[in-house]
C-alpha positions in Angstrom: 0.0 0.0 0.0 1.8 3.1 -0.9 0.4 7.3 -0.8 1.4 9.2 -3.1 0.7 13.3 -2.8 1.1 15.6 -5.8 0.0 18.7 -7.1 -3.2 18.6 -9.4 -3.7 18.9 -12.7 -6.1 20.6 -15.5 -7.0 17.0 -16.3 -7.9 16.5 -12.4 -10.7 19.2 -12.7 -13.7 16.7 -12.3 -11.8 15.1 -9.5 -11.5 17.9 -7.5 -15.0 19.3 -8.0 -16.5 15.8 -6.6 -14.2 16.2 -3.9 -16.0 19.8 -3.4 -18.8 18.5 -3.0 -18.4 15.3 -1.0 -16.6 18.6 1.7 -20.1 20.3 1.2 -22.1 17.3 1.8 -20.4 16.2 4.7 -20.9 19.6 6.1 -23.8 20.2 5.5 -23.6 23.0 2.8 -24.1 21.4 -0.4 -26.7 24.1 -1.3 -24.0 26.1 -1.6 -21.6 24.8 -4.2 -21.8 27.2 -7.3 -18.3 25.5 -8.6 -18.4 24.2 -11.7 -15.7 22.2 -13.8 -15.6 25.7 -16.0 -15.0 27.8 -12.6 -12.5 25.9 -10.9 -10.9 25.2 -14.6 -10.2 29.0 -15.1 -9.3 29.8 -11.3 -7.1 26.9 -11.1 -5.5 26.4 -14.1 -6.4 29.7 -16.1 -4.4 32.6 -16.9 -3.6 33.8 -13.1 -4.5 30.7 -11.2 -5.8 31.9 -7.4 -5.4 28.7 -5.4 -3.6 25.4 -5.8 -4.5 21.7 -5.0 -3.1 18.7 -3.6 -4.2 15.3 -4.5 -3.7 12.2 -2.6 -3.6 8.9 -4.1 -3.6 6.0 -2.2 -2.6 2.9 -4.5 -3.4 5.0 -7.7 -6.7 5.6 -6.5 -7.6 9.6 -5.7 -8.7 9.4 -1.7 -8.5 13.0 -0.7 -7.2 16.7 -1.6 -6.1 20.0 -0.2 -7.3 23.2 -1.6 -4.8 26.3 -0.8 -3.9 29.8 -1.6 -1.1 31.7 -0.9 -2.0 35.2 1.7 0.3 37.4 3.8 1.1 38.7 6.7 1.7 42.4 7.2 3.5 41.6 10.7 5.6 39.0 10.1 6.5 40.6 6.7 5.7 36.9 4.5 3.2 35.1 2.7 1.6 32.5 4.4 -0.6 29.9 3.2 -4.6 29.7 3.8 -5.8 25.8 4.0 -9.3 26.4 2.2 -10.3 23.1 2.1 -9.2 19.3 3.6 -11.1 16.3 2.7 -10.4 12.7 3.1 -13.0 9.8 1.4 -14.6 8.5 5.0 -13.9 5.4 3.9 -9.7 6.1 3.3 -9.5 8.3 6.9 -7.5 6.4 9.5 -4.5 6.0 7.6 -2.5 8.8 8.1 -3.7 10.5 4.7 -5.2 14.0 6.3 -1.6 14.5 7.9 0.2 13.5 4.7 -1.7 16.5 3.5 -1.1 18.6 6.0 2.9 17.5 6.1 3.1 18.4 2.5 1.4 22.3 3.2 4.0 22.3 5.8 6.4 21.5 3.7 5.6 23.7 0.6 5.3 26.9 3.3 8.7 26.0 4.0 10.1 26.0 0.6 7.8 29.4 -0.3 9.5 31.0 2.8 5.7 31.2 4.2 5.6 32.4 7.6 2.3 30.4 8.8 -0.3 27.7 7.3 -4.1 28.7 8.9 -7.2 27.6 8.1 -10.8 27.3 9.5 -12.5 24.7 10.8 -17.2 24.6 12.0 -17.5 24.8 15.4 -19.2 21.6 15.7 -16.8 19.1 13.8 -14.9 17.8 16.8 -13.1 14.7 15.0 -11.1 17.5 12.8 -10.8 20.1 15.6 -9.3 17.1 17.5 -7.3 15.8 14.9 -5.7 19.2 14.1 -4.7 19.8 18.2 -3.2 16.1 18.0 -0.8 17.8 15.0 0.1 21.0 17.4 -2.2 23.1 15.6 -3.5 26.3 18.0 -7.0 27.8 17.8 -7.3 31.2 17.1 -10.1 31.7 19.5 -9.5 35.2 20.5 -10.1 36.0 16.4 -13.6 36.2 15.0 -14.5 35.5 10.8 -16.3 38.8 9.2 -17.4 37.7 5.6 -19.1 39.6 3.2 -20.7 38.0 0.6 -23.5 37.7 -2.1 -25.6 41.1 -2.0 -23.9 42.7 0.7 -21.0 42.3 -1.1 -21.9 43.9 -4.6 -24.2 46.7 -2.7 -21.3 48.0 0.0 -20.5 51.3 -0.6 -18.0 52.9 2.5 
């Protein structure tokens, strides 16, 4: 049994878009996936690509990705990388393929001279909240996430 993590390709568009929405599924927002194969084609692989993806495979057979971008931080003076999105098949967790993931991020933020990886996580899923402790990863709890979004978003004036 061997895993093998690489960075995606155009060709792995569909791939990733199921994995999207396996994520939205199993967090209860799939009501919310607008991504199509188009979208994520031209944000990932168009002319200025805005995030980047991870592929596990585990025996040749895709079992889970990690969605990332790159942002930065004004004290630290670096870029640091954003974790958008983690998922693992349900059926493929327990064998070390989330942290594989996560080493890899590590890893890349190393090489990119990236000062910090973050990402967010619901309130209510405990397994992943657990999981990410067990890795030495802190909460942020004295932060709060502002969005702004849809309407608000294409009406705000200052």
């Amino acid at each position: 049994m061997s895993l093998h993590i690489a960075s995606a390709r155009e060709s792995d568009v569909p791939l990733i878009l199921d994995f999207i929405r396996q994520l939205a599924e199993y967090e209860k927002l799939s009501h919310e996936v607008a991504a199509t194969e188009d979208t994520l084609r031209a944000t990932l692989f168009g002319d200025r690509p805005y995030a980047e993806v991870l592929i596990a495979r585990w025996d040749g057979v895709a079992v889970g990705f990690a969605l990332f971008f790159h942002n930065y931080s004004t004290f630290l003076a670096k870029p640091g990388i954003y974790l958008e999105d983690l998922f693992v098949n349900p059926a493929a967790r327990g064998r070390g393929i989330g942290k594989a993931l996560l080493t890899r991020l590590a890893e890349l933020a190393i090489e990119r001279g990236c000062g910090r990886v973050e990402w967010s996580v619901l309130d209510w899923n405990a397994p992943s909240i657990e999981f990410y402790r067990r890795m030495g990863a802190k909460p942020m709890d004295e932060w709060t996430t502002f969005r702004l979004t849809g309407d608000a978003l294409a009406t705000y004036k200052a």
